[in-house]
C-alpha positions in Angstrom: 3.9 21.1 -24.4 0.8 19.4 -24.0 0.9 17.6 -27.5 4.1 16.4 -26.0 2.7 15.3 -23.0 0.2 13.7 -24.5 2.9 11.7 -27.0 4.8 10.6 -24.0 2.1 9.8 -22.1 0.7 7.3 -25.2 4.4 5.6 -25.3 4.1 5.3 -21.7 0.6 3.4 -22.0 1.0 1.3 -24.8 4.9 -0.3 -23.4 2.4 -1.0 -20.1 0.4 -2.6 -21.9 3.3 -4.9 -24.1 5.1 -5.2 -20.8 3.0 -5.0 -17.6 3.9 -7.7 -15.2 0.9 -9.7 -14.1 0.1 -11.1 -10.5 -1.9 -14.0 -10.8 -3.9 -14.8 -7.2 -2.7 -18.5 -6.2 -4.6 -18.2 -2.9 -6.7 -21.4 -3.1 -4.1 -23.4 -4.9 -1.4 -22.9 -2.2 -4.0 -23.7 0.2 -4.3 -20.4 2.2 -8.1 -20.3 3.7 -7.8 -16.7 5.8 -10.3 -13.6 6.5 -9.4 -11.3 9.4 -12.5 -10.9 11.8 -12.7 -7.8 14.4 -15.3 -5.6 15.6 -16.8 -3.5 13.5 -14.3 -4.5 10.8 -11.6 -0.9 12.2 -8.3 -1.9 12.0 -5.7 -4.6 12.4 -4.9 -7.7 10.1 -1.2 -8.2 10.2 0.6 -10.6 8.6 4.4 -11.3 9.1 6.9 -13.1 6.6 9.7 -15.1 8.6 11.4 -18.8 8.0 10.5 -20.3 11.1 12.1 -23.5 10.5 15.4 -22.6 8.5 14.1 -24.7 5.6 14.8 -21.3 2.5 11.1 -21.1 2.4 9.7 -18.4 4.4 6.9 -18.7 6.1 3.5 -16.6 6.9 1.9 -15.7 10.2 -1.5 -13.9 10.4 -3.5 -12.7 12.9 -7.1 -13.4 12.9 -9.2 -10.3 15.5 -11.5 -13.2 17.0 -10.6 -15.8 15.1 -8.0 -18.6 14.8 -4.3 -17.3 14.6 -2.6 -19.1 11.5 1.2 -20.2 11.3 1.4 -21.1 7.2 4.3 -23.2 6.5 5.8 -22.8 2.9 6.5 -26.7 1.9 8.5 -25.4 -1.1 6.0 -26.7 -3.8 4.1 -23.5 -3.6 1.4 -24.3 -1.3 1.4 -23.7 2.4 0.0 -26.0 5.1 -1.4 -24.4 8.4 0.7 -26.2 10.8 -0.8 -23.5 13.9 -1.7 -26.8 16.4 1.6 -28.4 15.6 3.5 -25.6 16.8 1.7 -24.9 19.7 0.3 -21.0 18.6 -3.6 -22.4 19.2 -4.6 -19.9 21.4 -8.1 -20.0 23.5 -9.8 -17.5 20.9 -10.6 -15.1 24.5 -7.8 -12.9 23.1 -8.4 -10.2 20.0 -5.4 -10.0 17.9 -4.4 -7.3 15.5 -0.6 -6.9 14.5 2.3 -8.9 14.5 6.1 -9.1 13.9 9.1 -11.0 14.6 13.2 -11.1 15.2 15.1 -14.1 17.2 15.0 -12.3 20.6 17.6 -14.8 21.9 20.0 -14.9 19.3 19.7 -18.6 18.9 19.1 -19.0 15.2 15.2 -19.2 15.4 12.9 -16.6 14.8 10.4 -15.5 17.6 7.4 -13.9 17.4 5.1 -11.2 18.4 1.6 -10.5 18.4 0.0 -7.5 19.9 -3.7 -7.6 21.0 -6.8 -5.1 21.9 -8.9 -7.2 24.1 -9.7 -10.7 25.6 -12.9 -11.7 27.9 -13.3 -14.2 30.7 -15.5 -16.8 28.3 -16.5 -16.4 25.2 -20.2 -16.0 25.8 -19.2 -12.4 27.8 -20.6 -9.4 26.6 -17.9 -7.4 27.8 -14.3 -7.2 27.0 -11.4 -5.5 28.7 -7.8 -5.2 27.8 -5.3 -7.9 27.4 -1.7 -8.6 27.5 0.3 -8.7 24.3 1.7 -12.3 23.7 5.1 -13.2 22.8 6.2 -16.5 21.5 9.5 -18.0 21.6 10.8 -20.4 19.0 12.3 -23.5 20.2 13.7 -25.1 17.4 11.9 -28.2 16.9 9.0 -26.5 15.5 7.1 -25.6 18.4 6.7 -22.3 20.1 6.1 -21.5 24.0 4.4 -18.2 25.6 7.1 -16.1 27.6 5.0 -12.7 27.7 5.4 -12.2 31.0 8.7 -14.1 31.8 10.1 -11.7 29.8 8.6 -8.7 31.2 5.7 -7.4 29.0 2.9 -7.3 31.5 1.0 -4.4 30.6 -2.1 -4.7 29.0 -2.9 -2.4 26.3 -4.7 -1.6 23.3 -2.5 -1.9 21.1 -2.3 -1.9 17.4 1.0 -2.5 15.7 4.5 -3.3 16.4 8.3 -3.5 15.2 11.5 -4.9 16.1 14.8 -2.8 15.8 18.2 -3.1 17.6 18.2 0.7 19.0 22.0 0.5 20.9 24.0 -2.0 18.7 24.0 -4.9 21.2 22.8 -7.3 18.3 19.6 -8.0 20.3 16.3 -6.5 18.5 14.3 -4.3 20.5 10.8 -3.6 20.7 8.2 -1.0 19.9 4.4 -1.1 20.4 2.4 1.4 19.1 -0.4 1.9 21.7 -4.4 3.3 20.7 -5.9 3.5 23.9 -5.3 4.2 27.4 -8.2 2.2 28.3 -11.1 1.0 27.2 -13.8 -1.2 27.8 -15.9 -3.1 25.0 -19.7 -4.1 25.8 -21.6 -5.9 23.3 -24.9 -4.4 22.3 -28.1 -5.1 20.7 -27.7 -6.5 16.9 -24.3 -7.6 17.4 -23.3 -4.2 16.8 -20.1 -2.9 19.3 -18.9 0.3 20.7 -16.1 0.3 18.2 -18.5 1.0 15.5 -19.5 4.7 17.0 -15.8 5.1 16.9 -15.3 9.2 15.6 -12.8 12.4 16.1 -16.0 13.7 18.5 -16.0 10.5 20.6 -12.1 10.0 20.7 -11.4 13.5 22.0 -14.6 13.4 24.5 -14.3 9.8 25.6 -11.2 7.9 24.8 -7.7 9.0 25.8 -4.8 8.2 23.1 -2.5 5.1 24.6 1.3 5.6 25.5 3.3 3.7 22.9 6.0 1.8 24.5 9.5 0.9 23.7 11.1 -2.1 25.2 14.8 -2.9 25.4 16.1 -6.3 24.9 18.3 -7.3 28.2 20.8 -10.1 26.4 18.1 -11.9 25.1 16.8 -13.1 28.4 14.3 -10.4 29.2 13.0 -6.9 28.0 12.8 -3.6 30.1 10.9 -1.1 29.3 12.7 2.2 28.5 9.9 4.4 27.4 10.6 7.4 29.2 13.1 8.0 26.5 10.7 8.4 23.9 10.2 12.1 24.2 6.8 11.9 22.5 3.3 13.0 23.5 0.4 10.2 23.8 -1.3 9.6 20.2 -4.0 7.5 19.0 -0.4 5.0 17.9 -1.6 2.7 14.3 2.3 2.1 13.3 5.6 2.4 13.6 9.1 2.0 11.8 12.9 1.2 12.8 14.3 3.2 10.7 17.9 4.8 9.9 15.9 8.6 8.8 19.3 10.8 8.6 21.5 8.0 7.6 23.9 8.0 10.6 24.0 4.5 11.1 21.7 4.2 14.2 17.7 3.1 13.7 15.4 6.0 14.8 11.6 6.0 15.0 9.0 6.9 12.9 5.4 6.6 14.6 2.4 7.4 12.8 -1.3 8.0 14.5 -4.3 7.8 14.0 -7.2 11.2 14.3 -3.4 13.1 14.6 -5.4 16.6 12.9 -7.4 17.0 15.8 -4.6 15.3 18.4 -1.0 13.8 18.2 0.7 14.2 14.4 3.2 11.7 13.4 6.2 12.1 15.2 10.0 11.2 14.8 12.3 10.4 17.2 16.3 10.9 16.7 18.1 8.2 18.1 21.4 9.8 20.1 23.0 6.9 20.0 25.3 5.6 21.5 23.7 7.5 24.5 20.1 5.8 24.8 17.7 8.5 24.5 15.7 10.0 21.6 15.3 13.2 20.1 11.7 14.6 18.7 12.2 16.3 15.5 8.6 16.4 14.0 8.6 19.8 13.7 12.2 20.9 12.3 12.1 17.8 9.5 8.4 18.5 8.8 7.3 15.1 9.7 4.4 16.1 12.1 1.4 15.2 9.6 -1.8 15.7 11.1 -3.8 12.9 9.2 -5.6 9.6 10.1 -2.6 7.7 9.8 -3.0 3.9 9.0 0.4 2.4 8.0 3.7 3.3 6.7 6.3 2.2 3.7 9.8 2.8 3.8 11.8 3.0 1.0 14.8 4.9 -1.5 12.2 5.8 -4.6 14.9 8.2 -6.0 17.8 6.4 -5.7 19.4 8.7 -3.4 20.6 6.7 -0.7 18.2 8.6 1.4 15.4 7.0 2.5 11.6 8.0 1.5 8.5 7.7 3.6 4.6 6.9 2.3 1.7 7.0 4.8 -1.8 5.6 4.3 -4.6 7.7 5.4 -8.0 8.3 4.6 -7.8 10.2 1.1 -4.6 10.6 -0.7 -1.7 9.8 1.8 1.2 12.1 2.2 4.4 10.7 0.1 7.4 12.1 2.8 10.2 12.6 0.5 13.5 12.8 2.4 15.9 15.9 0.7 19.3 14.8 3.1 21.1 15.1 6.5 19.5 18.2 8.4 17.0 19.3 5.6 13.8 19.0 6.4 10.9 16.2 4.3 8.4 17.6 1.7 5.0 16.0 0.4 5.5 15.3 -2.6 1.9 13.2 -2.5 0.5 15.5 -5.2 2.9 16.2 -7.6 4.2 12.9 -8.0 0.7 11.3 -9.3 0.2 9.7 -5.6 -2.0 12.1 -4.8 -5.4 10.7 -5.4 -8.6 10.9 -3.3 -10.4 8.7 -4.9 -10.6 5.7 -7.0 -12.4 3.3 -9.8 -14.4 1.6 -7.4 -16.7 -1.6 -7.9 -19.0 -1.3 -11.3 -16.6 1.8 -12.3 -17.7 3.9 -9.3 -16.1 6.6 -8.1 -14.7 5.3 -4.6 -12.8 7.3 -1.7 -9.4 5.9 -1.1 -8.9 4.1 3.0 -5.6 3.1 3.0 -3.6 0.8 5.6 -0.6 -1.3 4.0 2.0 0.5 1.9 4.6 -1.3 0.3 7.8 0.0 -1.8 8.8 -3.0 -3.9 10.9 -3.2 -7.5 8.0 -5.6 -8.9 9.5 -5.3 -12.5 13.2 -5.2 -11.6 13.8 -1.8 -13.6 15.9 -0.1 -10.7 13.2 1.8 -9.2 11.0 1.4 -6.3 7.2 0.9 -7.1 4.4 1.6 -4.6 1.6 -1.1 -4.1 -1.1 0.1 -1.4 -3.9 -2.3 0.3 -7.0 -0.3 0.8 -10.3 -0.9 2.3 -13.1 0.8 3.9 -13.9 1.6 7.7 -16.9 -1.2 8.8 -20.0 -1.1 8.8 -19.6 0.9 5.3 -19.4 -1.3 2.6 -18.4 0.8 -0.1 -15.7 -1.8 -2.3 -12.3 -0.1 -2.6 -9.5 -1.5 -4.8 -6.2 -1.6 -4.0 -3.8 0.3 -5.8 -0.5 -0.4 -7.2 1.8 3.2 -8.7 4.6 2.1 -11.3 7.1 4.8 -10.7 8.4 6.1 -13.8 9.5 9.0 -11.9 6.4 10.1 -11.4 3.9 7.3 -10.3 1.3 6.0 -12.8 -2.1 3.8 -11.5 -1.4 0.9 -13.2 -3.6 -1.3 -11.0 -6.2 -2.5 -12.9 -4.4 -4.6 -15.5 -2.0 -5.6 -13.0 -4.2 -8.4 -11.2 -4.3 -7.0 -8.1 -7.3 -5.3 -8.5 -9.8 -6.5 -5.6 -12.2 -6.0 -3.7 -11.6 -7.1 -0.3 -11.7 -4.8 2.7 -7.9 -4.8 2.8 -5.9 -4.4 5.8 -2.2 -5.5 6.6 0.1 -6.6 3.4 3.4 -7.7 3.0 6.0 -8.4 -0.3 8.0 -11.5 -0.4 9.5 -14.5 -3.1 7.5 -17.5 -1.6 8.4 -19.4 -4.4 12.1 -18.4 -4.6 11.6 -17.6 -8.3 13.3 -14.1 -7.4 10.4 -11.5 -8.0 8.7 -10.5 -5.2 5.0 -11.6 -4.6 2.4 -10.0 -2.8 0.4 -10.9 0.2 -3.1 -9.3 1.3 -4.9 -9.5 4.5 -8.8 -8.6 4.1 -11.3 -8.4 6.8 -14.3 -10.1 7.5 -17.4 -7.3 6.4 -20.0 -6.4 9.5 -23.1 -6.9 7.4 -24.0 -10.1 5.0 -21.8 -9.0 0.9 -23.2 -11.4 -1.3 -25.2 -8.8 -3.1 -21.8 -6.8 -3.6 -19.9 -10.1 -4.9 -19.7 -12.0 -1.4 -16.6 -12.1 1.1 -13.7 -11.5 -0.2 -10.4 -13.6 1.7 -7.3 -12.9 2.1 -5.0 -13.0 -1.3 -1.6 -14.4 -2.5 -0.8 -12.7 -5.7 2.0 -14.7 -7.4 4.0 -12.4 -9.4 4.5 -13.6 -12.9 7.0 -11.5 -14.4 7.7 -11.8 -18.0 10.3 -9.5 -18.9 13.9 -10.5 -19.2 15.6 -8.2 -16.8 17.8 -9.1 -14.0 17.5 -9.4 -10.3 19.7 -9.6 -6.7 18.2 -10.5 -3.2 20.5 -10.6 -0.2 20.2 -12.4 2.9 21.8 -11.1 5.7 23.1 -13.5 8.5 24.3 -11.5 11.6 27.1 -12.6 14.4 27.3 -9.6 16.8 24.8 -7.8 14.7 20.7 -9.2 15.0 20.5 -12.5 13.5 19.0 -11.2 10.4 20.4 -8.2 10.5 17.6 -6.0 11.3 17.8 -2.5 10.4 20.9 -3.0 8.2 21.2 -1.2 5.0 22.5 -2.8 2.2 23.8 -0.7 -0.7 24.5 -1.9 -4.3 27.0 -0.1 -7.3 26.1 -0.6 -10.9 28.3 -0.2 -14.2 25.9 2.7 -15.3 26.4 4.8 -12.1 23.6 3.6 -10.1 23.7 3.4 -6.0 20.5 1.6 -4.9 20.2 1.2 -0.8 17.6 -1.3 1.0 16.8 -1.5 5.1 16.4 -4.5 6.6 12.7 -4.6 7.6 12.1 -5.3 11.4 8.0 -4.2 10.6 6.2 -1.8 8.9 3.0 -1.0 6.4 0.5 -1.9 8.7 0.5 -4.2 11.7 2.7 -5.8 9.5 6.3 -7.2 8.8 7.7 -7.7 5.0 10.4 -10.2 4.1 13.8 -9.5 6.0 15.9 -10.9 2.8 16.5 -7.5 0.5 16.0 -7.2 -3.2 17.2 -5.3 -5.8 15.8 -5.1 -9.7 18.9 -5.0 -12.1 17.3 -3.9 -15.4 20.0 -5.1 -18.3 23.1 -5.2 -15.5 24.0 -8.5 -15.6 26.9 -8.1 -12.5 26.9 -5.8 -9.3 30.4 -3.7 -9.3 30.2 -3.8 -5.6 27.9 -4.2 -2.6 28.0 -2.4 1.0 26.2 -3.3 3.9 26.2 -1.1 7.4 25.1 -2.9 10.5 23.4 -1.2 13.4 26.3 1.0 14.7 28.2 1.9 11.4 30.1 -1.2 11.0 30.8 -1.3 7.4 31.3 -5.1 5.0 31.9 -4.7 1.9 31.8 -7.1 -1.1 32.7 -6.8 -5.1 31.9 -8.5 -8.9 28.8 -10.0 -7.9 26.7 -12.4 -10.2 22.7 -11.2 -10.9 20.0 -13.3 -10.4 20.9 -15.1 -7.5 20.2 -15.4 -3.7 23.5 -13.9 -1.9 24.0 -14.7 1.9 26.2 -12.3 3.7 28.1 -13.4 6.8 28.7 -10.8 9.2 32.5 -10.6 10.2 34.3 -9.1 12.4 37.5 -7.9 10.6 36.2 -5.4 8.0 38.0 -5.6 5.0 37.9 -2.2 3.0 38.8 -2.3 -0.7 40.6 0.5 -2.2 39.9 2.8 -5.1 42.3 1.3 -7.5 40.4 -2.3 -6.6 36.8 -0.6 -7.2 38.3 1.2 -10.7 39.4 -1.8 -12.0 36.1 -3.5 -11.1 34.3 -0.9 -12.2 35.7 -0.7 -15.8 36.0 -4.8 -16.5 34.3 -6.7 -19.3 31.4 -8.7 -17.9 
C-alpha cells in the first residue's frame, strides 16, 4: 500500500512538473502601483473586480486603510490606468478603508460601489480617531461616481470590516450585508507611531472591546436601503466576512458570516433564508457550521462536483474546509483529510512559517473540471515573519503545488480576487498586500500588491458565462449556473456578490472543460427558482445569457438526442 502510494504519488509530481500552469506577475507592466496601509498592518485590503464602464474589460477597485483609494481601468491592452480623480472616488484621506464590493443598486446598467470603513479623524494631524460612516458610490454612467451614503440611508457609523451584495427576496435589487467588528471604539495615536490596534488580543477583546452588530440592509426599488437587521437572528461577533450564498440549494441566498476570536466568543454562523417570508433562520448548530476559530475570509465553491456547494475559511493555522454532504445533513471538516490541513508552511529562506490566512479563492486555474484552492496569506503586524501564499491543486485530495506555480510571495497578503483581465479565458489572480509596520528591506523590502497573469499552456478547453439580468439583479447576483457534459459531468457556479476577504471576485462564471469540446446543456436558476435553460454549446468562448421571462423547458427526448450527437 505504501509502495503504491508512493508510485502514485511520483506520477502525480513528475505530470506537475511537465504540466503546471505558470502565473507570471505583470504588476509593473500593467501599471498597477498599490500597497494597502492600516494600523498596525490587522486586517482589511479589499479589492473588487467590476466593469464600470461596460467596455468587456473589467475593472479593479482597491481600498487603500490611509491611503489613496484606486479605481484601475482595464484599457484592454493589458495595463490599467488609475483613473480614481477622473471619476470622482478622491476622497479626503480622513477616512480608513478596509473592504469593498459592488452591484448596480439602481438597476440602471452601471455598477455601483461600496466601501466599508473603520475610522476617519477631524484633520489629519489628529491623534485620535473615532468611527466613520461607510461610503457608498453611485455610478452615473459617464464615468463618474457621486457619494449617496446617507441619501440612501446608511448612516450608522461603524467598524466595520467586510461586505456583500445579495438579492435576499427576489425583487431583482441586490441587498446589503456588512459584517460589523466593533461596537465602538476609539483610536489614539501613541508614542513611536505605534496604535492601540497593535495590543489587539482574545484578553483585550473580551475585557475591553464589545463585538459589533453586523447589519443587513434591504434595497427599497433601488432608491434607498432600510435596514432589516432584526431578522438576522444572530448574536454580536467580532464580523471579518460574509457570503450570499444558496447553502441548501433551495433557490433563495442565505448567509454565511464568519468572525473573528469566535473560540472564545461568537462562532461562524449561518442564517436560513425563509423566503419568500423575509426572516432568517440560525442553523449553526444543526449543520455544524458554528466553528469557533479566528476567522478571516471565506471561499465558496462545488470542489466535488456535487451540485452542493463547499465552504473554505481562512484562520490562523490550517482553516477548516466545510464540506457540504446535501439538503438537511449537516457540514464536516474535511480540512485534514483532504491535504488542506496544514499549520504551517515553507516560509522565507526555507523556514518553517505558521500559516495567517485571509483571502480564499476556489478557481479551475487549469480547466481540468475541478475546483482548485488558491489562499493569500500573511502575518498579523508588527510581526514580520514572511508567509507565502499557497495555492492546493485538487486532484481529489489537494496537493501544495505553490512553489513552482509563481505565486509564491512574500507580501503580507490580505484581500484577493480571480478574474480574466485579459479576456484570454483563464482566470488570473489578483493580490492585495499590506504595507509592513517596521522598515523590510533587510527581509527583501516591501512587497506591493500583485497581478499574476495566468499563462496556461495545456490545451484543454474552457466556458465563462455572463449573466445579464431583466427582473433578476443586473448581473445576476447569486444566480447559479449549472453545466452538462458528454462524460456525465454536472458542474454548478454562484454568481459572486462578495466573498474571500473584504473582497469581491469576477461576477462572469467559468467553467474548465478538460477535452469536452461542446456543453450538452446549460441551466441557470435566478434568485427565486426561476429556471433558463440552454443546449449544444460551443467551448472556449464568452456566453452572455439574457434573462427572459417565458422559460422555455426542453424535454427529455431533446436532451437524449443532444446528449448522444457527434460533436
Amino acid at each position: 500500500m505504501r509502495f503504491f502510494f508512493f508510485i502514485s504519488f511520483f506520477i502525480f509530481s513528475v505530470s506537475q512538473a511537465q504540466n503546471q500552469t505558470k502565473f507570471t506577475d505583470v504588476t509593473d507592466e500593467a501599471g498597477i502601483d498599490h500597497i494597502f496601509d492600516v494600523y498596525q498592518g490587522l486586517f482589511g485590503g479589499g479589492v473588487a473586480v467590476f466593469d464600470y464602464n461596460n467596455d468587456g474589460y473589467e475593472d479593479l477597485f482597491l481600498t487603500s486603510g490611509q491611503g489613496k483609494d484606486i479605481l484601475y481601468r482595464n484599457n484592454g491592452d493589458g495595463k490599467f490606468s488609475d483613473v480614481t480623480e477622473e471619476a470622482g472616488l478622491v476622497q479626503d484621506l480622513l477616512t480608513v478603508t478596509t473592504g469593498v464590493s459592488t452591484a448596480d443598486i439602481n438597476k440602471d446598467g452601471f455598477i455601483d460601489i461600496f466601501i466599508t470603513t473603520i475610522a476617519a479623524q477631524k484633520e489629519k494631524s489628529s491623534k485620535i480617531k473615532t468611527l466613520s460612516n461607510n461610503l457608498l458610490y453611485l455610478n452615473t454612467g459617464e464615468g463618474t461616481f457621486v457619494e449617496k451614503t446617507e441619501e440612501y440611508g446608511i448612516k450608522d457609523k461603524n467598524f466595520s470590516t467586510s461586505c456583500s451584495f445579495g438579492d435576499i427576496n427576489a425583487d431583482g435589487y441586490p441587498d446589503l450585508f456588512v459584517a460589523n467588528y466593533f461596537k465602538e471604539f476609539y483610536f489614539e495615536q501613541a508614542l513611536f507611531g505605534t496604535h492601540n490596534l497593535a495590543i489587539l488580543n482574545h484578553y483585550s477583546i473580551n475585557e475591553e472591546y464589545e463585538p459589533g452588530n453586523d447589519e443587513l440592509y434591504l434595497n427599497m426599488g433601488g432608491k434607498s436601503f432600510k435596514n432589516v437587521s432584526n431578522f438576522l437572528k444572530c448574536n454580536p461577533g467580532y464580523g471579518f466576512g460574509a457570503v450570499f450564498t444558496d447553502v441548501d440549494n433551495d433557490n433563495d441566498l442565505d448567509i454565511y458570516l464568519v468572525n473573528d476570536f469566535g473560540e472564545n466568543n461568537e462562532p461562524n454562523q449561518i442564517l436560513i433564508n425563509q423566503y419568500p417570508k423575509l426572516d432568517f433562520e440560525n442553523k449553526s448548530k444543526e449543520l455544524k457550521l458554528n466553528v469557533g476559530l479566528k476567522s478571516m475570509g471565506v471561499g465558496v465553491g462545488d470542489y466535488n462536483n456535487d451540485s452542493y456547494l463547499d465552504y473554505h475559511v481562512t484562520n490562523i493555522f490550517a482553516g477548516p474546509f466545510m464540506v457540504n454532504r446535501g439538503k438537511d445533513k449537516s457540514f464536516v471538516n474535511l480540512a485534514p483529510n483532504i491535504g488542506t490541513g496544514i499549520n504551517k508552511i515553507e516560509g522565507y529562506k526555507d523556514s518553517k512559517q505558521v500559516i495567517i490566512g485571509w483571502g480564499s479563492l476556489f478557481v479551475d486555474y487549469d480547466h481540468d473540471k475541478d475546483l482548485d484552492l488558491f489562499n493569500s496569506n500573511g502575518p498579523i503586524n508588527p510581526m514580520t515573519n514572511r508567509i507565502p501564499n499557497i495555492l492546493f491543486e485538487n486532484k481529489g485530495r489537494f496537493f501544495d503545488v505553490c512553489r513552482d506555480s509563481g505565486l509564491m510571495d512574500f507580501g503580507i497578503g490580505r484581500g484577493s480576487v480571480h478574474f480574466d483581465y485579459d479576456n484570454d479565458g483563464d482566470q488570473d489572480i489578483f493580490v492585495v498586500n499590506q504595507k509592513p509596520v517596521y522598515d523590510m528591506t533587510y527581509r527583501g523590502g516591501i512587497v506591493k500588491s500583485k497581478l499574476y497573469r495566468n499563462d496556461n499552456s495545456n490545451d484543454l478547453n474552457w466556458l465563462k458565462v455572463k449573466l445579464n439580468g431583466k427582473n433578476a439583479t443586473t448581473r445576476g447576483l447569486g444566480s447559479r449556473v449549472k453545466i452538462f457534459l458528454k462524460d456525465n459531468l454536472q458542474m454548478v457556479r454562484e454568481v459572486d456578490g462578495g466573498s474571500s476577504h473584504a473582497s469581491q471576485n469576477t461576477s462572469i462564471v467559468h467553467f474548465g472543460l478538460g477535452e469536452n469540446t461542446k456543453i450538452d446543456s446549460l441551466s441557470i436558476t435566478w434568485p427565486g427558482g426561476k429556471t433558463q435553460s440552454l443546449v449544444d454549446i460551443a467551448a472556449n468562448q464568452l456566453l452572455e445569457v439574457d434573462e427572459i421571462d417565458e422559460i422555455i423547458e426542453y424535454s427529455l427526448w431533446d436532451r437524449f438526442l443532444k446528449y448522444f450527437s457527434i460533436d
